[in-house]
C-alpha positions as CSV (number, residue, x, y, z in Angstrom):
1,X,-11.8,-6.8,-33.5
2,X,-13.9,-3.7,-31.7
3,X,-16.4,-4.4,-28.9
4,X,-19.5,-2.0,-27.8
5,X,-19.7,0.0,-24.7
6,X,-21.6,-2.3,-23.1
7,X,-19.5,-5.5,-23.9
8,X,-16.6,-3.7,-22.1
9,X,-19.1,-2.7,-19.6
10,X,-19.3,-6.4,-18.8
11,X,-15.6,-7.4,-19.4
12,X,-14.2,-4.7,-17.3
13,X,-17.0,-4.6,-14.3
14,X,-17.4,-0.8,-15.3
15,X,-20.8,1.0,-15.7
16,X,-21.4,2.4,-18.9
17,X,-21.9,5.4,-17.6
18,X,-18.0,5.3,-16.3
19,X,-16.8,4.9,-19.7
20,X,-19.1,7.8,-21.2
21,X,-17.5,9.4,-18.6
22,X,-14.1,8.5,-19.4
23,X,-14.2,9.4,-23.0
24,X,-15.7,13.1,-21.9
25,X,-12.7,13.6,-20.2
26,X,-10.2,12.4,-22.9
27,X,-9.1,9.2,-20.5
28,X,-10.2,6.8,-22.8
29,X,-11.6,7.8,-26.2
30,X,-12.6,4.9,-27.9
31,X,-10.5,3.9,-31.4
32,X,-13.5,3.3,-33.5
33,X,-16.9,4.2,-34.4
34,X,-20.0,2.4,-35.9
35,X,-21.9,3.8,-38.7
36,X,-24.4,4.5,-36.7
37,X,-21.8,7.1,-34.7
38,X,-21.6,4.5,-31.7
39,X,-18.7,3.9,-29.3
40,X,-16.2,1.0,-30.2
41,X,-13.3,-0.2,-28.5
42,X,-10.3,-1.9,-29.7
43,X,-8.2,-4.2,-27.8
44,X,-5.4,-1.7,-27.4
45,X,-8.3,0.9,-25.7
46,X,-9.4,-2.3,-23.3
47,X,-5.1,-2.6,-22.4
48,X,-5.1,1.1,-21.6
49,X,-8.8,0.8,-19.5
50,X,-6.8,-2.0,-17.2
51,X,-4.3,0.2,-16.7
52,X,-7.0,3.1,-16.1
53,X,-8.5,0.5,-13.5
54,X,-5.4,-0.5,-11.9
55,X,-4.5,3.1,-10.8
56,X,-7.5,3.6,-9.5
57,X,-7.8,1.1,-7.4
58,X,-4.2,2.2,-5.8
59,X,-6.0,5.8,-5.5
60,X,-5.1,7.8,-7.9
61,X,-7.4,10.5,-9.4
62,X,-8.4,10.6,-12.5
63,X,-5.9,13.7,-13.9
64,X,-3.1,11.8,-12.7
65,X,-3.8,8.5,-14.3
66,X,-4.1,10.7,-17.4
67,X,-0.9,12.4,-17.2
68,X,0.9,9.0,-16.2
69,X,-0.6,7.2,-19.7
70,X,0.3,10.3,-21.7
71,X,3.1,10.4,-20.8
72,X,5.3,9.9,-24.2
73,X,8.9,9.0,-22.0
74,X,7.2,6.5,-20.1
75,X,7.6,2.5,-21.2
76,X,3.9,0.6,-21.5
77,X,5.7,-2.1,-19.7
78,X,7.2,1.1,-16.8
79,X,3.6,1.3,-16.2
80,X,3.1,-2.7,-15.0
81,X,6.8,-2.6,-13.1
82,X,5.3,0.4,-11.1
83,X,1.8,-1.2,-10.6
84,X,3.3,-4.5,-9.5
85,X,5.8,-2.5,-6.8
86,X,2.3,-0.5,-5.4
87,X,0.3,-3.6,-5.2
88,X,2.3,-5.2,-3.2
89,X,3.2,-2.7,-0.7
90,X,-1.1,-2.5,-0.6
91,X,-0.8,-6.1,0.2
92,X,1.9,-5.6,3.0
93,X,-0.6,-2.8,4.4
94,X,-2.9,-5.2,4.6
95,X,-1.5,-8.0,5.8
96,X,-0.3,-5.3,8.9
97,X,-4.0,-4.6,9.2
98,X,-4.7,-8.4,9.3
99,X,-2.5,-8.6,12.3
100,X,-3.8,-5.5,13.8
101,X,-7.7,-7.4,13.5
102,X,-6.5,-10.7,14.7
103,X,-5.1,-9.3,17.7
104,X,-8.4,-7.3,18.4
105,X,-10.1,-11.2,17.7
106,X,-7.9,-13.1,20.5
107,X,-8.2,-9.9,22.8
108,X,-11.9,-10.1,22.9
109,X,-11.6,-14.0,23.3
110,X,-8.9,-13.7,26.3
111,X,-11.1,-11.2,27.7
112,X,-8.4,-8.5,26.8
113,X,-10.5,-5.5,26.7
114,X,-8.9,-2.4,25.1
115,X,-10.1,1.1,26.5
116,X,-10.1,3.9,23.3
117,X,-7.6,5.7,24.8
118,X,-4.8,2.2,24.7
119,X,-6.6,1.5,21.1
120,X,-5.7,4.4,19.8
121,X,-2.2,4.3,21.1
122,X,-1.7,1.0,19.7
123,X,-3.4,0.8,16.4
124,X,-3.0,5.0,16.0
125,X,-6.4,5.8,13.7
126,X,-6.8,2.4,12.5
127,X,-9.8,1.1,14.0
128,X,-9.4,-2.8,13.9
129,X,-13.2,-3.7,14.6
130,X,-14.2,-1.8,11.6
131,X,-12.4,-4.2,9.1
132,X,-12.3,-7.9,11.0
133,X,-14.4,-9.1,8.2
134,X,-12.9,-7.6,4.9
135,X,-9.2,-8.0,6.2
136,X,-10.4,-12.4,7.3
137,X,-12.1,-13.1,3.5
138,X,-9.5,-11.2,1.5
139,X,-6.3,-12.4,3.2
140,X,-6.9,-14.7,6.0
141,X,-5.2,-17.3,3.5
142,X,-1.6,-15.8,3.3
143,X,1.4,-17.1,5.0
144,X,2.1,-13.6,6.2
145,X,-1.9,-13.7,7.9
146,X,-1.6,-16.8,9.3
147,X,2.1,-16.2,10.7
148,X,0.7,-12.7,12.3
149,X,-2.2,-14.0,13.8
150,X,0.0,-16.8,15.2
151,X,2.8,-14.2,16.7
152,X,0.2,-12.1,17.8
153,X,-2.3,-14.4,19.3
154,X,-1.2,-14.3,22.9
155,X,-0.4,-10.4,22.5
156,X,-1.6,-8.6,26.1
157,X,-2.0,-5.3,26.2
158,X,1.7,-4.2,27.2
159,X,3.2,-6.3,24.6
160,X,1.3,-4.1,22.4
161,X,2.3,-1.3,24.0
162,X,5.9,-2.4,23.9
163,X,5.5,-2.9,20.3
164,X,4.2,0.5,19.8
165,X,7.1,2.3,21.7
166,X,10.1,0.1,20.0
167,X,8.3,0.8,16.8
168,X,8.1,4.5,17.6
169,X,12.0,4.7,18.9
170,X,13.0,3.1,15.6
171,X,11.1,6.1,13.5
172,X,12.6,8.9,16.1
173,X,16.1,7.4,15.1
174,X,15.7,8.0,11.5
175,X,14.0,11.5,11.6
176,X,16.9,12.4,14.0
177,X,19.3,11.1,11.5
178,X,17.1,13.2,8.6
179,X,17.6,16.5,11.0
180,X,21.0,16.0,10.9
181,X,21.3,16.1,7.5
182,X,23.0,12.6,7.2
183,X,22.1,11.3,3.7
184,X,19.7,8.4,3.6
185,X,22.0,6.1,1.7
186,X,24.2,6.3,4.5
187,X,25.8,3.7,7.3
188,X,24.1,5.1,10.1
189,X,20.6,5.6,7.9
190,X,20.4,2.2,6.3
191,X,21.4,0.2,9.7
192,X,18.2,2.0,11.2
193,X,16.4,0.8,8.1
194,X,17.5,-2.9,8.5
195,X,16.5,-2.2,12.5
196,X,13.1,-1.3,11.2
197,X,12.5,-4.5,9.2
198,X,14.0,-7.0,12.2
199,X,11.5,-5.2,14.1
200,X,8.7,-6.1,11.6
201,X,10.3,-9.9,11.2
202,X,10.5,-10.7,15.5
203,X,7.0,-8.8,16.2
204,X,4.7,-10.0,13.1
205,X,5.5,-11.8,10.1
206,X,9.1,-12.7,8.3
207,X,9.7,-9.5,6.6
208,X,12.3,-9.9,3.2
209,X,14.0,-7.1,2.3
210,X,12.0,-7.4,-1.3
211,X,8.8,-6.6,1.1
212,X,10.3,-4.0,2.9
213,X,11.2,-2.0,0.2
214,X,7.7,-2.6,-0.5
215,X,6.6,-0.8,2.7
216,X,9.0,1.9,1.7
217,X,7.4,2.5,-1.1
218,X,3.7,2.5,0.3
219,X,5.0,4.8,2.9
220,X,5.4,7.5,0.4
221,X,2.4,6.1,-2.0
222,X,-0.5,6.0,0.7
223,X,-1.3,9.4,2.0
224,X,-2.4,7.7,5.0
225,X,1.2,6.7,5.7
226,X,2.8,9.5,4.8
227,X,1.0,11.7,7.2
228,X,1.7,9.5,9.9
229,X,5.2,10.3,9.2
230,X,5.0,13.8,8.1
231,X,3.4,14.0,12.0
232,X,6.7,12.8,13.3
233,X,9.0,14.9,11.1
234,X,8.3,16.8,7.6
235,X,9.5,14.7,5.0
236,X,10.4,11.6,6.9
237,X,8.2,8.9,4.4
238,X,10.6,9.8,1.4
239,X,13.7,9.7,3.8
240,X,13.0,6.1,5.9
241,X,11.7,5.2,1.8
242,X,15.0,6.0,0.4
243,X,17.0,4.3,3.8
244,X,15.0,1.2,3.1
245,X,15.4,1.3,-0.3
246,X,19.4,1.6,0.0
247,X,19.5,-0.9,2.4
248,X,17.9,-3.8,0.6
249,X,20.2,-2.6,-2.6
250,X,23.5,-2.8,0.1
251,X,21.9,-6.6,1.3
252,X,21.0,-7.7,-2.7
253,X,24.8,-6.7,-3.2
């Protein structure tokens, strides 16, 4: 069974002109031809487009996503495990963002109003008001939304500031840990990391340590994070990863 460019046009929700594009480049050449010399794609060349589609919804450019299918060492099934573990962590991101809009939602209600100079210390360089309506219809249906948005409802402004500098403490303790040289699988490292998720659990939503290591890993996997933490110390995202990681392993055992 084969299927024409523009039947996987409409399977996929990708323009033709994406997948001419795609088979330039080598990303996904189609298996078959027509007599006539036209493209046809097998059902093995619509598994790999998914997985094309996949990464780049997580972000990744196109010479990556390459190099990660082409990869002879790496299991089909590697690829899903990996996909799965960045997915979520993009739904914990979001489900922090939900919390972040819901408060900006009450504030305006209460008659709460922010200046830019407290926004930006509480939210950092997320602005709130630029994503109430994505962050409502895509996940205002999730235990984790509706949890956040009850936690957070009666938030005033110094509870959020309070937030902000416990949060902020936390992340000093494990970059002064890092300068230290103490390893991240350590006592001392993966008590801040379990510090770190209580924090999360008593100010937003019940965070598992399954979800946690979830954040870890979107910490290293979003740029966006990992400047935020490269601001505070280089290589802190892959340290506090590696801490969280280690302590959901020491909690699982």
């Amino acid at each position: 069974m084969s299927y024409s460019v523009g039947q996987v046009s409409g399977f996929a929700g990708v323009t033709v002109r994406t997948l001419h594009h795609y088979d330039g480049i080598g990303l996904l050449v189609p298996s078959e031809r027509s007599h006539a010399g036209h493209r046809r794609y097998t059902d093995a060349d619509l598994d790999r487009l998914q997985q094309i589609l996949f990464y780049r919804e997580l972000g990744f450019p196109l010479e990556e996503i390459a190099a990660l299918l082409d990869d002879p060492d790496v299991d089909p099934r590697a690829h899903l495990r990996r996909q799965h573990e960045l997915l979520t962590a993009r739904i914990d991101q979001l489900q922090k963002m939900a919390a972040a809009v819901e408060h900006a939602m009450e504030a305006r209600k209460m008659g709460i109003n922010l200046t830019p100079e407290e926004k930006f210390e509480v939210f950092g360089e997320f602005d709130p008001d630029q994503h109430e309506d994505e962050v409502r219809e895509r996940w205002g249906g999730t235990d984790a939304y509706r949890e956040s948005q009850r936690r957070t409802a009666a938030y005033t402004k110094e509870d959020w500031k309070r937030c902000a500098e416990e949060f902020g403490a936390i992340h000093q303790r494990m970059a002064d840990l890092m300068a230290a040289g103490t390893a991240a699988d350590s006592e001392a490292a993966m008590d801040t990391a379990e510090e770190h998720r209580r924090f999360i659990s008593d100010s937003y939503y019940d965070c598992s340590h399954e979800m946690h290591s979830g954040l870890g890993e979107m910490y290293v996997a979003d740029a966006r994070f990992t400047a935020t933490y490269e601001k505070i110390r280089p290589g802190l995202a892959v340290y506090l990863r590696d801490a969280i990681l280690a302590n959901a392993a020491r909690h699982a055992g």
